[in-house]
matplotlib code that plots the C-alpha trace (Angstrom):
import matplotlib.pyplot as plt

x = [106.8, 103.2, 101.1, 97.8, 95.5, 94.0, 91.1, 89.5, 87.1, 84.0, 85.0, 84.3, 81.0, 79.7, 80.5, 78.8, 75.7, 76.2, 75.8, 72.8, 71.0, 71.5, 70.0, 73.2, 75.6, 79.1, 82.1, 85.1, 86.6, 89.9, 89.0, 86.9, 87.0, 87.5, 89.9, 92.2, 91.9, 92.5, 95.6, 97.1, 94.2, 94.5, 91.5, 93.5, 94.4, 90.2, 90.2, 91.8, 94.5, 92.0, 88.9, 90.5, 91.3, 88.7, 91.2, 90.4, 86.5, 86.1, 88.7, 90.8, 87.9, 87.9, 90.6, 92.2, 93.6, 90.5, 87.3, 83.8, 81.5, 78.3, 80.6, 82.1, 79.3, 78.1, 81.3, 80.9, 77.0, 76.5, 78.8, 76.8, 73.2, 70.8, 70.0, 74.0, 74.0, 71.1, 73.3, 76.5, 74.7, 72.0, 73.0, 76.9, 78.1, 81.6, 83.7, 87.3, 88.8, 91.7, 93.1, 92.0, 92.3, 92.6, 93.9, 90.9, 92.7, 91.8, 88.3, 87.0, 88.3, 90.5, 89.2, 85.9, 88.0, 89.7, 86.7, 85.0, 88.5, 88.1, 84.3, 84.0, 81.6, 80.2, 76.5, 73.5, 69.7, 67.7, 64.1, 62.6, 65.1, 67.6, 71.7, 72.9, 76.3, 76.6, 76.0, 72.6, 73.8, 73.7, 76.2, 80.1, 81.6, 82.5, 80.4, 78.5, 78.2, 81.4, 80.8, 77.0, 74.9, 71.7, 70.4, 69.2, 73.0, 74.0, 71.6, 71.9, 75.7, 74.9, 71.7, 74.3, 76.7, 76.3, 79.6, 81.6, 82.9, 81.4, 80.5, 80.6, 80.1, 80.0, 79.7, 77.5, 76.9, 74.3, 72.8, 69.4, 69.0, 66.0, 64.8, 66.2, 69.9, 69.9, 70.7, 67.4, 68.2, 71.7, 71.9, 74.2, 74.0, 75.7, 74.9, 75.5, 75.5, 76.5, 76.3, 75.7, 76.5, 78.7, 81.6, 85.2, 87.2, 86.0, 85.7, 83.5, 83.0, 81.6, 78.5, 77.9, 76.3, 73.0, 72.1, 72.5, 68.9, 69.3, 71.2, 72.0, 71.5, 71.3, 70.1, 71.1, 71.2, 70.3, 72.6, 71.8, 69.9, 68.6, 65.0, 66.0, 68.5, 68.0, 65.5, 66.9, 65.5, 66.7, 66.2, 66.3, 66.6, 66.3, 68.2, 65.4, 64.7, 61.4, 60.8, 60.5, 62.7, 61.4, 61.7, 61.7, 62.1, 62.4, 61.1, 62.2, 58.9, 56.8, 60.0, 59.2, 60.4, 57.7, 57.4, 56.7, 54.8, 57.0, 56.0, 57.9, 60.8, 59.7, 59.2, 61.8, 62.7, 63.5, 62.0, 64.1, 65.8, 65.2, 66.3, 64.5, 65.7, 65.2, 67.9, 70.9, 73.4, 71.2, 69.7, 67.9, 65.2, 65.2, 66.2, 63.2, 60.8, 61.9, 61.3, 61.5, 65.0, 67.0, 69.4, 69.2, 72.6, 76.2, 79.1, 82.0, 80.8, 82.2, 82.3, 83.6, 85.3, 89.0, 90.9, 88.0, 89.0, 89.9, 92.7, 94.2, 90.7, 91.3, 87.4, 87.8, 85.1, 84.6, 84.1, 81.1, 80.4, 77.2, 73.6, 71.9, 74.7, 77.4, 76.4, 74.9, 77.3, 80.6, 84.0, 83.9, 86.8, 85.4, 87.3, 86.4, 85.0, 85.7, 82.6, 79.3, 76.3, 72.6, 70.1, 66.5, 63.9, 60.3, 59.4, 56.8, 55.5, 55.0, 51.5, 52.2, 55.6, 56.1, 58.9, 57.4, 61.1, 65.1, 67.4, 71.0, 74.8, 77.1, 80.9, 81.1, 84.6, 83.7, 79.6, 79.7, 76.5, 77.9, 74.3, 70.7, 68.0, 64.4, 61.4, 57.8, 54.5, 54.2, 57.8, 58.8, 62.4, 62.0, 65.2, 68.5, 71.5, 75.2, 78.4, 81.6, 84.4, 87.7, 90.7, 91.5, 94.9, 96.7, 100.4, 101.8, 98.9, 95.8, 93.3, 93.7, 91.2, 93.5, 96.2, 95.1, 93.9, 90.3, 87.7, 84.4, 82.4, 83.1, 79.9, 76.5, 74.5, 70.3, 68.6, 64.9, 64.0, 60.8, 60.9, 65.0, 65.8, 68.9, 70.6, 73.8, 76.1, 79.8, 81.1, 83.3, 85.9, 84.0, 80.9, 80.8, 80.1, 82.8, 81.1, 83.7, 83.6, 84.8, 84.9, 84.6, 83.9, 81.4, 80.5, 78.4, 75.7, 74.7, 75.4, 73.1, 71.8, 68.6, 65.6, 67.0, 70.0, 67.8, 65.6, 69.0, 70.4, 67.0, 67.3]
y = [-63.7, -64.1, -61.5, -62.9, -60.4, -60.3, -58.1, -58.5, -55.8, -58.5, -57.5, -53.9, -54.6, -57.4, -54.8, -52.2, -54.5, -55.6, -52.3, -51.2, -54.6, -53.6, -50.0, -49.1, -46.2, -45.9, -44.7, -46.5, -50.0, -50.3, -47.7, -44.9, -42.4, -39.0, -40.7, -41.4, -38.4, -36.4, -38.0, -36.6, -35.6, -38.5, -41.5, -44.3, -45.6, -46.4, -48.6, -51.3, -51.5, -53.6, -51.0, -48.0, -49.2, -49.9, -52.2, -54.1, -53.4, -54.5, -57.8, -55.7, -55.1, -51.3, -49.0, -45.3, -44.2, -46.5, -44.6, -45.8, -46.3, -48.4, -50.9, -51.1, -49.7, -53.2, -53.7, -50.2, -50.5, -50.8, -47.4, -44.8, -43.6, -45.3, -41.8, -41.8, -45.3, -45.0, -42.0, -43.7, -46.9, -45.5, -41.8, -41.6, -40.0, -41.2, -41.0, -40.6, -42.7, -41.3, -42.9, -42.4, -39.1, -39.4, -36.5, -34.4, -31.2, -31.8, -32.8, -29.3, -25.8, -26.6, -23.8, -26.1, -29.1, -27.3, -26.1, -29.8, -30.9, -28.2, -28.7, -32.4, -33.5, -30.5, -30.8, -31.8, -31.9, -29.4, -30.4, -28.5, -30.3, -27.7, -28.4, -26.4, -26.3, -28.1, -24.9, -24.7, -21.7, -21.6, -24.2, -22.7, -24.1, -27.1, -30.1, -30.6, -34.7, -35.6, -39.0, -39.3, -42.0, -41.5, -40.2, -36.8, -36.0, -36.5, -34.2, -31.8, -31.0, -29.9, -28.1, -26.0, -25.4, -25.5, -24.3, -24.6, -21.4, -17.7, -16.0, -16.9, -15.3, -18.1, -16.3, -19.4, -20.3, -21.9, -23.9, -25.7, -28.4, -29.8, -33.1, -33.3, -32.4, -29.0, -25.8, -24.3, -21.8, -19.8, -17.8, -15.9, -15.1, -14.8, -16.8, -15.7, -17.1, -15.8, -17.6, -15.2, -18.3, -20.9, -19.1, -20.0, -17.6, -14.1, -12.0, -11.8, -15.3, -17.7, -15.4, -12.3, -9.8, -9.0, -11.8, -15.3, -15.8, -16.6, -19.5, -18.3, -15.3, -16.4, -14.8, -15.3, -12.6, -13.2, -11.2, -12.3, -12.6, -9.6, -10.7, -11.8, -9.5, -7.6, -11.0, -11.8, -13.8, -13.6, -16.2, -15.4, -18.6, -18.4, -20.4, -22.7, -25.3, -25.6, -22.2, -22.1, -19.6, -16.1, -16.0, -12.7, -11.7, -9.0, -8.7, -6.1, -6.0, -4.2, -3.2, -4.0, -6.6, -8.8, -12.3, -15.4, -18.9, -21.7, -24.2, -22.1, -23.9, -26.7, -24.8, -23.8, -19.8, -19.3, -21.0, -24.5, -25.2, -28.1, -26.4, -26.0, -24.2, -27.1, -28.6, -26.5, -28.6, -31.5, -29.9, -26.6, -26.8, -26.8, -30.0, -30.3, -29.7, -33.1, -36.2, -40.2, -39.7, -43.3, -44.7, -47.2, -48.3, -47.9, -48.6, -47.5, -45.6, -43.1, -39.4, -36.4, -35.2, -33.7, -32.5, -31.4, -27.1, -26.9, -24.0, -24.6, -21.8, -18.7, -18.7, -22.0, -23.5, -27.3, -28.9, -31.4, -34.7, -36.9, -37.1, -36.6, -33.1, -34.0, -31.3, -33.2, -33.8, -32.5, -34.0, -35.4, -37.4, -39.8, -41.4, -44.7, -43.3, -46.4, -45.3, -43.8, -43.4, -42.9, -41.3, -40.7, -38.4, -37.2, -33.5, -34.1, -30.2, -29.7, -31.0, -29.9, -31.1, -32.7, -35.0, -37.6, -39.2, -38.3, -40.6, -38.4, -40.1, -38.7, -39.0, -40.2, -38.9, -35.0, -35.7, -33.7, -34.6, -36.5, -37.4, -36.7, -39.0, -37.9, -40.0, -38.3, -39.1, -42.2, -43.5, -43.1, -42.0, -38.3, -35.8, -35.9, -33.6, -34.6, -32.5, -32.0, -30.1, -29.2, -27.3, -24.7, -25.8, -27.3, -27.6, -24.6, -22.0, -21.3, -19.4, -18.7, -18.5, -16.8, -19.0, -21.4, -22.7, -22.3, -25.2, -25.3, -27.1, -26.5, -28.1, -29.6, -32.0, -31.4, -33.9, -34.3, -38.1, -37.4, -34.7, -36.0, -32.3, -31.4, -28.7, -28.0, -25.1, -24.2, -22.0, -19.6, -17.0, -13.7, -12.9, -9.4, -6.3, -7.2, -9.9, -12.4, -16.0, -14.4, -16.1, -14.4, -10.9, -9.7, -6.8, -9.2, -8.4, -5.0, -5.4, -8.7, -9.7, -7.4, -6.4, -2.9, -4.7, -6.6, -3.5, -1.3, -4.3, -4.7, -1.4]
z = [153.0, 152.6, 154.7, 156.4, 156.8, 160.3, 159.0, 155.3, 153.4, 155.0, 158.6, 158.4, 156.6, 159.1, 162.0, 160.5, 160.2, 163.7, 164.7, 162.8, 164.1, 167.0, 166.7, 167.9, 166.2, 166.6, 164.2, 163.5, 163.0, 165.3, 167.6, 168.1, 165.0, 167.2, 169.3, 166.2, 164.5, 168.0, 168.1, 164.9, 162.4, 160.3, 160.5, 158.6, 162.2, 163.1, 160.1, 159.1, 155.7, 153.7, 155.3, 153.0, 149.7, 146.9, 145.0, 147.9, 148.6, 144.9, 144.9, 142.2, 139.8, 140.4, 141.8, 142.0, 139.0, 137.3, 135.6, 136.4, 134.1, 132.9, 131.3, 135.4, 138.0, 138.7, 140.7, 143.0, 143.0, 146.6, 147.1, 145.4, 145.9, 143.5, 141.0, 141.1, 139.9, 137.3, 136.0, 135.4, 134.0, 131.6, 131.2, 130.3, 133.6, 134.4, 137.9, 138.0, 140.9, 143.6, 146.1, 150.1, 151.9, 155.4, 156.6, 158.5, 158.2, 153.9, 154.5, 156.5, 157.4, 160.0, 162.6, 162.2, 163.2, 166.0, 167.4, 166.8, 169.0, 171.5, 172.3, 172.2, 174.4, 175.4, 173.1, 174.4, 173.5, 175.8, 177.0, 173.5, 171.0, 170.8, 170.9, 173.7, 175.5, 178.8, 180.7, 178.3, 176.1, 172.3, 170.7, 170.5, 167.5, 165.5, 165.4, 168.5, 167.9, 166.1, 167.9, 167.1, 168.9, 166.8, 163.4, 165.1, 166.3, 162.6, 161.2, 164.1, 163.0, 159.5, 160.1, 162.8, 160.5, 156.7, 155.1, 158.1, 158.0, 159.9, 156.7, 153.2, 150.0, 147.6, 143.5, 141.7, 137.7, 137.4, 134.2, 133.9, 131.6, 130.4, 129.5, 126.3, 128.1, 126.2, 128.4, 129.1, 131.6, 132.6, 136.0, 137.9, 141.5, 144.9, 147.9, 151.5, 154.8, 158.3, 161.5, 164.4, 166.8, 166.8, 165.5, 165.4, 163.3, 163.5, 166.7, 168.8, 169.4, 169.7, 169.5, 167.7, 170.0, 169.5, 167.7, 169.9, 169.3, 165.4, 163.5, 160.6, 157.7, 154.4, 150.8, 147.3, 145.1, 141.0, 138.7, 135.8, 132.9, 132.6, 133.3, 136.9, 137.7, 141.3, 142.3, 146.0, 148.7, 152.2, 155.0, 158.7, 160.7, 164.5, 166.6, 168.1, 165.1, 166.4, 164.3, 160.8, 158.8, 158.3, 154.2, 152.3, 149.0, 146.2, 143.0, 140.3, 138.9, 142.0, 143.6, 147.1, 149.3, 150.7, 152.8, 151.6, 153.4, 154.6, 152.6, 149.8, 150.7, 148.4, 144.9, 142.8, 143.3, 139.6, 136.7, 135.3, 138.5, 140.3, 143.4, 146.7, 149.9, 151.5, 149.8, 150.7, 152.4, 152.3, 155.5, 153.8, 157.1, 160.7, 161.8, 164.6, 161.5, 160.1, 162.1, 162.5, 162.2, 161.6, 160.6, 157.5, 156.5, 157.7, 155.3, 153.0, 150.1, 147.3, 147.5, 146.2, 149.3, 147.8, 144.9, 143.1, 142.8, 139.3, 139.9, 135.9, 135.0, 135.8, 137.0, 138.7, 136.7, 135.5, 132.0, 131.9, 130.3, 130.2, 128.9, 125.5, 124.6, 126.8, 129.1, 132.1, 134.6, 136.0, 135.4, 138.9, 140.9, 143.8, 146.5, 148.3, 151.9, 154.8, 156.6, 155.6, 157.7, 155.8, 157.5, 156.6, 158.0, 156.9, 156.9, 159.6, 159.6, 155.8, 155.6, 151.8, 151.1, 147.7, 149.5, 151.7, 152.6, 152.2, 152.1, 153.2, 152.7, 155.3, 155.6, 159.2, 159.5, 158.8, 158.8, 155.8, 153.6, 150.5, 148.4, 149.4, 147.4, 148.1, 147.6, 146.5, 148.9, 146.9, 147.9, 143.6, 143.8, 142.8, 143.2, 143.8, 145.1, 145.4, 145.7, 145.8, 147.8, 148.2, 149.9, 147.1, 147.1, 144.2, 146.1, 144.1, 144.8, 147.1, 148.1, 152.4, 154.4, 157.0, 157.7, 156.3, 152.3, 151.9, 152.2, 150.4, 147.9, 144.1, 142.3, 142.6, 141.0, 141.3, 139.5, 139.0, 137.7, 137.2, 134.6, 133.8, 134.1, 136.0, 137.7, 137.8, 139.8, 140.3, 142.6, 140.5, 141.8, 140.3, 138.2, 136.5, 138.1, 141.0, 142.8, 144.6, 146.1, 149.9, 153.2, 156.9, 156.3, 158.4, 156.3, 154.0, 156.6, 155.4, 151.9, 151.3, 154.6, 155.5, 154.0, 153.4, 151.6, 149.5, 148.4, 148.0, 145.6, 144.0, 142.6]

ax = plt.figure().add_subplot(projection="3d")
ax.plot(x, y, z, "-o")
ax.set_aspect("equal")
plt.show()
């Protein structure tokens, strides 16, 4: 019996360019994303059979089980962001292919999709650009726009909510390379972050008492080598994203801690990275900072979204490939992603700001950030930052996060085109001297999240 298909891989496409003719934003094919996935957590149902396979995207030229490469990346072009695509095609990076996730409750900590269940429909903008709840209180949990109707709703979700979870610890390796794709630089360091609002796992929530009138606590904490070790940097974001962070930092070498300007968020903080703040999450400022918010392109895409947690090390760390030394890029497995939705915005109060344009890949069924492409005052394609994520869950073991496995991401790409150096971190399960990847203990506050805690560690 031959099968006709009602719906072909051209139907999704030619919606999604409807759509974004008609300045209009909406998610799913079939039906409304949310609505699916309300119904039992999976998203295959808002897209139809030929909308989720890239067998079928690419007319059999590409599919899971199937490496891309330059002798190949012609055929998935249009699915990856253009410093992606110049690195598979001119610098060796390759991209192991699985087949569709589309179960939610793989994609995200599930108390984030919960909450993002529970709260639907309760975000709104207030009259100074803030996300409030509909009785105009800070935002309670989850994404407040899982639904979004404009670019600013996208970015609004991430800027909220970066890792998804209250408090994590994540332990980093880090490794510089230069232009020549030799190791330049090695670091160690931990990386908090604590959201004093919007919290859906640890009590009191969904605020922290005391503290409804900031976003977020974050630092990161340099171990080693020896010549940085103690360097820590602490940011103090308020909950109106009118505000800019309050930055602070401490230095070994005159063993005080002191504050930094804003527009430090766009300079490296140690030397050889090609790291800024403003790049954490692909949202690394407050999102009324940025501005001419829109959206550019709707569409499937690839992405790094599961299956990435390498639990066969005992460290959980990743093998590389790629480049002049092999030592590039990550082993990474893609996926082919039914619906993506780019955004770019313009950081409208840095005067100063290197970047003059970013160019951010979301997966409109979490709205997690997949790439970010920036562009330098001229509009030359200057850095990149793509990463990948994970339950840490193999089927045999995990690590919980409560009841349930632990969601994060496992690596990041930086990569500076201008200069061709790159940056590259893991998240690992220890460093030496005891630190651990944690999530959701509050008592990360006092030990890395003050100014006293940064002068104690310092030292």
């Amino acid at each position: 019996m031959v099968r006709i298909r009602k719906y072909h891989a051209d139907y999704s496409r030619r919606l999604f360019m409807q759509r974004l003719g008609q300045g209009m934003l909406a998610t799913g094919v079939l039906m409304p994303l949310w609505q699916a996935i309300a119904q039992d957590g999976d998203s295959a149902r808002a897209y139809p059979d030929e909308a989720l396979s890239l067998e079928a995207y690419t007319k059999g030229k590409v599919k899971a089980g199937d490496v891309i490469s330059a002798d190949n990346v012609e055929h998935v072009k249009d699915l990856l962001d253009p410093i992606q695509y110049l690195q598979v095609a001119q610098m060796g990076r390759r991209l192991d292919v699985l087949d569709t996730t589309t179960d939610i409750m793989q994609l995200s900590p599930w108390e984030y999709v919960e909450a993002t269940l529970r709260n639907k429909g309760r975000a709104r903008f207030a009259p100074d650009g803030n996300v409030v709840t509909d009785e105009g209180k800070p935002w309670i949990g989850g994404n407040p726009f899982p639904q979004p109707t404009s670019a600013l709703e996208v970015f609004a979700g991430i800027t909220l909510s970066w890792g998804r979870h209250d408090v994590s610890l994540y332990a980093t390796k880090e490794e510089d390379l230069d232009d020549d794709g030799d190791v330049a630089y090695r670091y160690e360091s931990v990386w908090t972050e604590l959201s004093p609002v919007a919290r859906v796992s640890l009590d009191p929530k969904p605020y922290w008492p005391g503290h409804e009138d900031k976003l977020r606590y974050q630092s990161i904490l340099f171990l080693s080598p020896n010549d940085v070790r103690g360097t820590s940097f602490l940011n103090i974001w308020h909950y109106d994203q009118n505000r800019y962070p309050d930055l602070f930092g401490y230095l070994p070498a005159f063993k005080r801690v002191r504050r930094y300007p804003t527009n430090q968020r766009f300079e490296p903080l140690i030397p050889g990275s090609t790291l800024y703040l403003s790049d954490a999450w692909a949202a690394g400022d407050p999102f009324l900072t940025w501005g001419n918010y829109r959206i550019v392109h709707q569409g499937p895409a690839l992405g790094a979204v599961s299956r990435s947690w390498n639990a066969t090390h005992p460290n959980w760390e990743h093998t590389t490939h790629g480049g002049a030394n092999g030592l590039s890029f990550w082993d990474t497995a893609v996926e082919f992603i039914p619906e993506a939705i780019v955004v770019e915005a313009e950081p409208v109060k840095y005067p100063r700001a290197p970047v003059g344009r970013k160019r951010v890949w979301f997966d409109a069924r979490t709205l997690l950030p997949l790439s970010m492409v920036s562009f330098d005052r001229q509009g030359k394609m200057f850095r990149s930052f793509d990463g990948a994520f994970s339950l840490y869950s193999d089927g045999s073991n995990a690590v919980m996060d409560g009841a349930h496995p632990y969601w994060s991401w496992t690596r990041v790409h930086a990569h500076d085109v201008q200069t061709n150096r790159i940056t590259r971190l893991q998240q690992v399960r220890e460093l030496p001297g005891g630190y651990r990847t944690t999530v959701n203990d509050q008592g990360v506050y006092e030990k890395y999240l003050t100014q006293s805690a940064l002068q104690r560690l310092g030292s």
